[in-house]
C-alpha positions as CSV (number, residue, x, y, z in Angstrom):
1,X,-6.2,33.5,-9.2
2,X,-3.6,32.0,-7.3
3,X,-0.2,30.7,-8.1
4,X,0.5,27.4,-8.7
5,X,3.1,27.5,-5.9
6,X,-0.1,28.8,-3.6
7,X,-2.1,26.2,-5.3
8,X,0.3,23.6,-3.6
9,X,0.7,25.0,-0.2
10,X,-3.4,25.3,-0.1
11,X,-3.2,21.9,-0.7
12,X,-0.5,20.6,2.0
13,X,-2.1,22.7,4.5
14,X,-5.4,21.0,4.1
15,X,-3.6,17.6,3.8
16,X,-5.0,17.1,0.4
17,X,-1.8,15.7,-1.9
18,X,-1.5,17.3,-5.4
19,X,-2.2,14.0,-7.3
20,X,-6.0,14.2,-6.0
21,X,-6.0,17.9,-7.5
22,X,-4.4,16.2,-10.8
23,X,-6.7,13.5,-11.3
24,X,-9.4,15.9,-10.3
25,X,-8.3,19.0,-12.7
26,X,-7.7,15.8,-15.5
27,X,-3.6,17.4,-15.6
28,X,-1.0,15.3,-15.7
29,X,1.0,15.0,-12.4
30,X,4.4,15.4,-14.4
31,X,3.4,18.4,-15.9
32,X,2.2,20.1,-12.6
33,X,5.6,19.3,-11.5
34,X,7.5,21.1,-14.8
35,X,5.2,24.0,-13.3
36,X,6.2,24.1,-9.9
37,X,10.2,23.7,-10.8
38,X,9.8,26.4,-13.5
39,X,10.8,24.5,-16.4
40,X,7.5,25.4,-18.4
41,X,5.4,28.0,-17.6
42,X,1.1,27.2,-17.1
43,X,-1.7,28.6,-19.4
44,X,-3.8,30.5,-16.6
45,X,-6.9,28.1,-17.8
46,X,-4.7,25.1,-16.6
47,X,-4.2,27.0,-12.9
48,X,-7.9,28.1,-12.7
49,X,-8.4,24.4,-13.3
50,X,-6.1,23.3,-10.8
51,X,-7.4,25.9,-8.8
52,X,-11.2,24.8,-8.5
53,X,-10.7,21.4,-8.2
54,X,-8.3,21.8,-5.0
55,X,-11.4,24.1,-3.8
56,X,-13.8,21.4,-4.7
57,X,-11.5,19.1,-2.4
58,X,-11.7,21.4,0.4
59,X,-15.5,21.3,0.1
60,X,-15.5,17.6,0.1
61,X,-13.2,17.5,3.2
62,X,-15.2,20.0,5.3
63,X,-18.9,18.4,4.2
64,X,-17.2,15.0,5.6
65,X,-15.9,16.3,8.5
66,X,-19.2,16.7,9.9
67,X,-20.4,13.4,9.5
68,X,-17.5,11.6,10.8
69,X,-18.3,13.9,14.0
70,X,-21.9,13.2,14.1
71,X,-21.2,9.5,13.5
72,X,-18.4,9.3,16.5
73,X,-21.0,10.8,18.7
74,X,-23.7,8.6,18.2
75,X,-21.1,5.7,19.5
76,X,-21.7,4.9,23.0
């Protein structure tokens, strides 16, 4: 399992913003941010959750990545 701090810099290096991985994980942006500044401490269920949907993300991104390819090169 990875830190919600990793969690976050997973995301920014993939260019995926941590309100997709919110609405995604169904967690309340404001409380993701009471997380990252240390204010409250996550239940590890609530960072596994956080966790698979920014993987689910990546997947998306990388299964449409491909397809935008294959559709630029069918362009004359």
């Amino acid at each position: 399992m990875n830190s919600i701090h990793d969690i976050r810099d997973m995301a920014r290096l993939h260019k995926i913003q941590m309100k997709q991985v919110c609405a995604l994980a169904q967690i309340q942006q404001p409380q993701v941010s009471r997380w990252l500044s240390g204010a409250v401490d996550p239940l590890w269920c609530s960072v596994n959750q956080m966790e698979a949907a920014l993987f689910a993300l990546i997947e998306q991104q990388g299964q449409q990545a491909p397809a935008a390819a294959d559709a630029a090169a069918a362009q004359p």
